[in-house]
Structure formats: structure tokens, C-alpha cells
C-alpha positions in Angstrom: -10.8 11.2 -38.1 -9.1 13.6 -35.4 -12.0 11.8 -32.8 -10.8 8.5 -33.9 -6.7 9.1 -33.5 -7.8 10.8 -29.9 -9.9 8.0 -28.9 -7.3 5.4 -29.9 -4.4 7.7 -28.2 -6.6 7.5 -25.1 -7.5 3.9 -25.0 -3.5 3.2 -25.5 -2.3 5.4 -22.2 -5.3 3.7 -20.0 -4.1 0.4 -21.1 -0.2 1.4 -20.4 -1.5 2.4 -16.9 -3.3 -0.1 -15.9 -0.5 -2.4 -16.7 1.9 -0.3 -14.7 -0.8 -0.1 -11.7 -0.1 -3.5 -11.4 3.9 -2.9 -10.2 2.2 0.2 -7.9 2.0 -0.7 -3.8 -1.0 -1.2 -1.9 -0.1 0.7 0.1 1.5 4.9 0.8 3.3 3.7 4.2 3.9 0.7 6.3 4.3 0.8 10.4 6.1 -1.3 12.6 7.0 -1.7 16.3 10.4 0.1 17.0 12.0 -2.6 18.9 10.8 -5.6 17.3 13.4 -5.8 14.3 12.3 -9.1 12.7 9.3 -7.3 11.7 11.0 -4.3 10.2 13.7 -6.4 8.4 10.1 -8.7 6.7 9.0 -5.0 5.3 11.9 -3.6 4.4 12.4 -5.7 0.8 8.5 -4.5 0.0 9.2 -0.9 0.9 12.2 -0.7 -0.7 11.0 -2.2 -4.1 7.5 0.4 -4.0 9.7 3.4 -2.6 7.6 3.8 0.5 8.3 4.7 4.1 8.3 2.9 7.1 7.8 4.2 10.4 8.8 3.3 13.7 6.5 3.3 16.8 6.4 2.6 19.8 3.8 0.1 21.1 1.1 2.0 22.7 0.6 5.5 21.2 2.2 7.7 18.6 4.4 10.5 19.5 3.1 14.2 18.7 6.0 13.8 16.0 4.9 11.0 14.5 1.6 12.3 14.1 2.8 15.3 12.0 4.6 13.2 10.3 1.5 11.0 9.3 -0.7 14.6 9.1 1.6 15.7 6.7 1.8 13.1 4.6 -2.3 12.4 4.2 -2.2 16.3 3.2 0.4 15.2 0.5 -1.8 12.2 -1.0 -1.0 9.4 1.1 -4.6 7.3 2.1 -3.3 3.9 2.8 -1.4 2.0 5.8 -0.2 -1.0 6.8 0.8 -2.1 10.1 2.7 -5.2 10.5 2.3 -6.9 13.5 -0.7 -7.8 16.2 -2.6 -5.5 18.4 -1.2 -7.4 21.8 2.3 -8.0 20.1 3.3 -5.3 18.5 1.3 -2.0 17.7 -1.7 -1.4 20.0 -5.5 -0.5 18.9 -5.1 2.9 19.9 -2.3 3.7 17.6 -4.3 2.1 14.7 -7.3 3.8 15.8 -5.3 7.2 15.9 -4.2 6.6 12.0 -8.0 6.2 11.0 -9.0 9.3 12.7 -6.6 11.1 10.6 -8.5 9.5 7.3 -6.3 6.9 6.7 -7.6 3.5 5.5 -6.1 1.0 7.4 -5.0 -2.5 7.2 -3.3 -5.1 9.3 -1.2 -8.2 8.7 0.2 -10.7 11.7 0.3 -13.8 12.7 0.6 -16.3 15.7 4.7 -16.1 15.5 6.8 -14.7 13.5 7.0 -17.2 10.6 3.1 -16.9 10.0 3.3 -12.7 9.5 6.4 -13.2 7.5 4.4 -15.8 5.4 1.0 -13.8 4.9 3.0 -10.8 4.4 4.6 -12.5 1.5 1.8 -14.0 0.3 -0.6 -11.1 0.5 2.0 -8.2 -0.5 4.0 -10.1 -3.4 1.5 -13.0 -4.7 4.0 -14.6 -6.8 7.9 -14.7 -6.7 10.7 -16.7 -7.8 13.2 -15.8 -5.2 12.7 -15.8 -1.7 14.9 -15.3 1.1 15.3 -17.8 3.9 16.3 -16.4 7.5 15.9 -18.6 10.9 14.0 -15.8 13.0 15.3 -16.9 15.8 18.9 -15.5 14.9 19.7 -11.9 15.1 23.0 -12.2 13.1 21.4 -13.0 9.5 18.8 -10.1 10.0 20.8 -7.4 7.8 22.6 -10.2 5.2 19.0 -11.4 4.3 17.3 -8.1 4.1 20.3 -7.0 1.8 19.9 -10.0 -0.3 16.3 -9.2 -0.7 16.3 -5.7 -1.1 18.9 -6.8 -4.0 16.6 -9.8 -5.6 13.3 -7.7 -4.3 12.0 -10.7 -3.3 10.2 -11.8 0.2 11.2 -13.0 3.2 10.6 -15.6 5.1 11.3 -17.5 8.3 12.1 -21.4 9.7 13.3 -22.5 13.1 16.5 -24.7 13.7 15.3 -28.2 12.6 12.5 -28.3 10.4 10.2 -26.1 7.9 7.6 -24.7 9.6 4.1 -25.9 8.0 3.1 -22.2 6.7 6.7 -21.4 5.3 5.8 -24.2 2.9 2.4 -23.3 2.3 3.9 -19.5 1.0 7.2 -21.5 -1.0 4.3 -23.1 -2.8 1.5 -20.2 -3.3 4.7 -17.8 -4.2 5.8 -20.2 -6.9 9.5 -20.1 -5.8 12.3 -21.9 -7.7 15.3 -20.7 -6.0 15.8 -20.3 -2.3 18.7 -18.4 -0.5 19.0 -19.5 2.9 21.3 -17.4 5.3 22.9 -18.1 8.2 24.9 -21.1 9.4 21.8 -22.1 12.1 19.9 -23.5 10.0 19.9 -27.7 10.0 20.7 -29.9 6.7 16.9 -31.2 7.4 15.7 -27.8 6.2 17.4 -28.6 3.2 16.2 -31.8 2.3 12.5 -30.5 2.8 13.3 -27.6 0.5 14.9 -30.5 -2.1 11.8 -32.7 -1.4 9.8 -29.8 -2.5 11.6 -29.8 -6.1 13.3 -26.0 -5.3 16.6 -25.4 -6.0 18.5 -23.6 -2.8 21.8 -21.7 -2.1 23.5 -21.6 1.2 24.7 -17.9 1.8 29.0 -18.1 3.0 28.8 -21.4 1.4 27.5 -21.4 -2.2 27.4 -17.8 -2.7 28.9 -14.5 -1.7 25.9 -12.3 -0.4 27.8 -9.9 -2.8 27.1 -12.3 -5.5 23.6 -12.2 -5.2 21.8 -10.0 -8.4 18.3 -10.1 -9.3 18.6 -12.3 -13.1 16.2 -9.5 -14.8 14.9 -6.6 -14.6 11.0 -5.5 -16.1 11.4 -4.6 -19.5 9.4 -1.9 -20.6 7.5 -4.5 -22.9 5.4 -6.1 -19.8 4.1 -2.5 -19.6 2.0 -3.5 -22.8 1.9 -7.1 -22.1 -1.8 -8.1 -23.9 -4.4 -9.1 -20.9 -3.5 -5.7 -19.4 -3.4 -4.0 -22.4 -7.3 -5.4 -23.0 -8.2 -4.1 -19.6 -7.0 -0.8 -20.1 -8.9 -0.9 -23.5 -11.8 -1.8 -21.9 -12.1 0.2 -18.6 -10.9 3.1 -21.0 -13.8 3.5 -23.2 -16.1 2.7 -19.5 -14.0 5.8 -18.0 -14.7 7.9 -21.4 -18.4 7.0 -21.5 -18.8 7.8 -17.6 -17.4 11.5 -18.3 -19.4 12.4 -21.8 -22.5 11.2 -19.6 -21.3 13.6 -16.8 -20.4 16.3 -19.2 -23.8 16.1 -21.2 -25.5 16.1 -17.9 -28.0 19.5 -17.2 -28.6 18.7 -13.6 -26.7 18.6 -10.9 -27.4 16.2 -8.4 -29.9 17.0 -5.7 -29.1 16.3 -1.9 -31.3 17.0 1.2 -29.5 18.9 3.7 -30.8 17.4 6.7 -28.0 14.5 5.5 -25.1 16.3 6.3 -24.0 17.1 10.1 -23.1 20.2 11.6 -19.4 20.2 11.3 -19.9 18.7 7.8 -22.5 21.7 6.7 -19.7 24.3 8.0 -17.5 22.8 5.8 -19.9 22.8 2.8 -20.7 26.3 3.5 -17.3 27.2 3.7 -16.5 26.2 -0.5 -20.2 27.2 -1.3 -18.9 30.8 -0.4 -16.2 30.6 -2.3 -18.1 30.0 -5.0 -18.5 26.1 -4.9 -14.6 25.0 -4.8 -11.8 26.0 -2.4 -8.1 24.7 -2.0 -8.3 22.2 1.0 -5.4 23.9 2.9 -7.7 26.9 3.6 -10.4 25.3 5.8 -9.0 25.0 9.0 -9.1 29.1 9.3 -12.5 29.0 7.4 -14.1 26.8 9.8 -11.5 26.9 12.9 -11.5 23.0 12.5 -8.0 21.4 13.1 -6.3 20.0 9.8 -7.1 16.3 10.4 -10.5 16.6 11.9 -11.0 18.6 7.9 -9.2 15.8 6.3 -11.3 13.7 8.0 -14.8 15.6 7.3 -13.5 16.2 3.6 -13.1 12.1 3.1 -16.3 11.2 4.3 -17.8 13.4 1.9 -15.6 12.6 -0.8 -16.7 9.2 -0.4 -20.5 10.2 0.0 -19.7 12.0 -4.0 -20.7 15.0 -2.2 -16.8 16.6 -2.8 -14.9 16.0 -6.0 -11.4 16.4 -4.7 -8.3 17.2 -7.3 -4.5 17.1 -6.9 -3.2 20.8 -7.2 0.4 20.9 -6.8 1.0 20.1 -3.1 -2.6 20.6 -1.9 -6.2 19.9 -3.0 -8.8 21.8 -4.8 -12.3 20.5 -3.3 -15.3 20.8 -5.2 -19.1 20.7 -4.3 -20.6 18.1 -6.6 -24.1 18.2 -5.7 -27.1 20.8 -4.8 -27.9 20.9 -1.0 -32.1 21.1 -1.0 -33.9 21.9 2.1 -36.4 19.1 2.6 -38.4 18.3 5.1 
């Protein structure tokens, strides 16, 4: 009976958080170009919604800064990174290709103009939503009133011209699902407005209908959605998968075998570093164990991790690294 109540305890918290994964960001941090605004103000709603940084670059390399900064926060748990904006545009290869070296996984979203990355980033980042914030990109002055509306709605942004809706602001109105548009600034044209009216969305002119100060997100999530059923099911399900994948591991009297021609030199320091420890070591120690610099460990340390040679586990602010399989010599 005391299996039974544990089991069922279990299968409830996995189906609570995989409900509440799905309000989690893809992502630890987003980058953007440092004089480029347009394409900060498009992020800020996002980050402000997930709690996440953004970070300011310049467009060819990071600064030494900047790369402790990003150091630091892959040694905290950070693995994911999003910079917005093209490699001839806005943020150049090198500076991506720094972030990966580090360990990061990256990914990158941009467009051919500004209203196509504001319109994939939406689509992409928030998949669905109600509200969404109008801006004409071309218009400094509604930058901050539209991010401030959206930050309050948490809602997208996205972008038109003068005279007419561009083709792939449409395209995201209609893959969003939006039924109420807020469109700042007096620059943009009544024809806007008749296209978003021939589209069947309702819209409200910010100075005109509405105070920006008026502007309140309806409702907030209700702790009920948490538990909402098809999410509920999957936590049910990948719960007892989860539960069945560790009694196999635990009833297990082998540990897996691994030639150890497959690892590389620097990787084999690494290994030998934990196996004298006795097979598990705090990750912060390995740079003086193996005189390696902290990201080129970080970096050794994922690859193996995602070989399932290391079993890596949050301790406090650092990692405890485990070996997870026996190194054979075979020729």
C-alpha cells in the first residue's frame, strides 16, 4: 500500500511539472547587437516574461567581459542561447562561434528586415497569443511605449511599415491566433487598419483609444492550468517511463563497458582526474587537476556528458561529475 501512495505521489509531481515546463523558456539567455535597438526592444517582452537576461554585443567579437559573464553563467547551469539577428547584420559568426566553444548550444533567429525576425521570433518563441503589439519599425519614438505595453500584456511584438501590412506580419497575426491588436504610434496609416479589420481582429490605437497606462494583461495563469488534463496524462505517462528507466538502472550488476582508445587525450586527463578521486569530483576542481582552463573543462565535461560517459548533478552552485561507465583497454 505505502508503494502504491508513493507511486501515485510520484506520477502526480511529474505530471505538475511537465505542465509547468510548458511556461519554462527555451532558452537561459538571449544576445543582441548593442546598437541595433529594434531588435532588443522585439526580445525584451520574451525575456521579461521567462526572467532571463539579455546581453549586449558588439558586432564582431565579445569583450573579455562579456565572456566571463557567459563563463560564469554556463558554470551556474545556463546551456542555451539565442541570438537575434543575422550573421552580416547583426552579430557575426565569430561571436556565435565563441558561445559554442564555451559549451553552449546555440540558436539563431533573423530575417531579411526587421518585420520578418520580429515575426519568426514571435512565432517560434510564443506559438500562440492573443495580444500582440503593433510598432512601425521604422519609428524610433514608439520603441519604449510598445515594449512597455508588451512587457505589461507579455505578449509579442511585431512590426508594419507606413502604408500597408507587410505580407509576414499577417502570416504571424494568423499563426499567433490574435484577437486584439494594440498599435502604437501616430505613423501608422488608416489602411493598416482596415487590413487588420479585414482580418476579423479587433485593434486599439495607443493616445487614441487607450492610455498606454491603461493597458493590463485580462488574466493571469491560474494555478489550475498547472494540472490542466493532456499535461497531466503526459506527466503520468513519461512518469512511470522515468521510474521504469531508474529500477532498470538500479537493478543493473554491470556497469557499462567503454574502450579507451574512444576517448582523446585531453578527455582521458579529465577521466583520470575523477577516477582518482574515486570515480566522482565537483566540477569546479578540474581546472587545477588537469591545468585545463574552465571553459575548455566545461567543454570536455559536455561532450562526455552527452557521450553518457559523465552523469553530471546540480550541487549547490557547482556540479558533482560522475564516471558512468568502465574504461577497457582494447585493442
Amino acid at each position: 500500500m505505502k508503494k502504491v501512495l508513493i507511486l501515485t505521489l510520484f506520477f502526480i509531481l511529474c505530471g505538475t511539472m511537465i505542465a509547468a515546463s510548458a511556461n519554462e523558456s527555451a532558452y537561459d539567455a538571449i544576445v543582441v547587437r548593442n546598437d541595433i535597438p529594434i531588435e532588443y526592444i522585439i526580445a525584451a517582452p520574451y525575456a521579461a516574461t521567462h526572467n532571463i537576461p539579455i546581453m549586449q554585443v558588439a558586432k564582431e567579437s565579445l569583450t573579455g567581459e562579456e565572456e566571463k559573464q557567459l563563463s560564469g553563467y554556463y558554470q551556474n547551469g545556463a546551456r542555451r542561447i539565442l541570438i537575434l539577428g543575422g550573421m552580416q547584420s547583426a552579430i557575426s559568426e565569430d561571436i556565435e562561434s565563441t558561445i559554442r566553444a564555451m559549451g553552449y548550444d546555440v540558436d539563431r533567429k533573423w530575417g531579411l528586415g526587421r518585420e520578418i525576425t520580429a515575426a519568426i521570433f514571435a512565432i517560434d518563441l510564443w506559438q500562440t497569443s492573443s495580444d500582440v503589439v503593433l510598432l512601425n519599425g521604422s519609428v524610433p519614438e514608439s520603441y519604449l511605449v510598445g515594449m512597455q505595453i508588451a512587457m505589461n500584456l507579455e505578449s509579442p511584438i511585431l512590426l508594419t511599415d507606413d502604408n500597408s501590412l507587410p505580407d509576414v506580419t499577417k502570416k504571424a497575426l494568423e499563426e499567433l491566433g490574435c484577437k486584439m491588436i494594440y498599435v502604437v504610434g501616430p505613423s501608422i496609416d488608416d489602411s493598416i487598419l482596415d487590413e487588420i479589420t479585414a482580418m476579423n481582429i479587433n485593434y486599439k490605437r495607443i493616445g487614441t483609444d487607450i492610455s498606454p497606462h491603461e493597458v493590463e494583461q485580462d488574466s493571469k495563469t491560474d494555478i489550475s492550468d498547472l494540472i490542466s488534463p493532456i499535461p497531466f496524462i503526459l506527466g503520468i505517462i513519461c512518469g512511470g517511463v522515468l521510474l521504469y528507466t531508474l529500477l532498470r538502472i538500479r537493478t543493473s550488476k554491470r556497469m557499462p563497458e567503454v574502450p579507451l582508445f574512444v576517448l582523446t587525450e585531453d578527455e582521458r586527463k579529465v577521466v583520470d582526474a575523477i577516477g582518482k578521486s574515486g570515480g566522482e569530483l565537483r566540477q569546479e576542481l578540474l581546472p587545477d587537476l588537469t591545468n585545463f582552463s574552465r571553459p575548455k573543462v566545461s567543454r570536455i565535461v559536455n561532450d562526455l556528458e552527452g557521450k553518457k560517459i559523465f552523469i553530471r548533478e546540480k550541487k549547490g552552485k557547482t556540479y558533482k561529475v560522475r564516471i558512468a561507465k568502465k574504461f577497457i583497454n582494447k585493442d
